[in-house]
C-alpha angles and dihedrals in degrees: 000000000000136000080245088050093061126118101234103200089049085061110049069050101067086035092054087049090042099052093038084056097051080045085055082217121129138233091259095049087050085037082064105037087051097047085232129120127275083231095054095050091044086052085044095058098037122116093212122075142008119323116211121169145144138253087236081050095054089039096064096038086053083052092041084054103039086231121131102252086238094071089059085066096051118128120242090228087180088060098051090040087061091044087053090052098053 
């Protein structure tokens, strides 16, 4: 895998999850400071089906966060250095 093969939403996903996390806060607590519901930030986070949001979405969960928006479209070069050694 490339950095051009990458699914995109999968990962501002495992960056949401992974900057909520370094925030200790939890879903639900995102879930309130974005306005959004506890469900579509769980569904957000899961590994598992297709992910489908929205920039105003990513935008209030950046605020929620205090991160710059940018850092939820960083690439996990450690991710894609283990898919290219496969």
């Amino acid at each position: 895998m490339n950095k051009y093969q990458i699914n995109i939403y999968e990962q501002i996903a495992r960056n949401i999850k992974k900057y909520r996390k370094d925030a200790k806060i939890t879903q639900a607590v995102l879930a309130e400071r974005t306005g959004l519901s506890h469900e579509f930030i769980r569904r957000i986070e899961s590994k598992k089906g297709i992910k489908s949001f929205s920039v105003d979405t990513i935008w209030k969960i950046s605020l929620a966060l205090d991160i710059e928006v940018g850092k939820l479209f960083d690439l996990d070069m450690e991710l894609l250095k283990k898919d290219t050694n496969k």
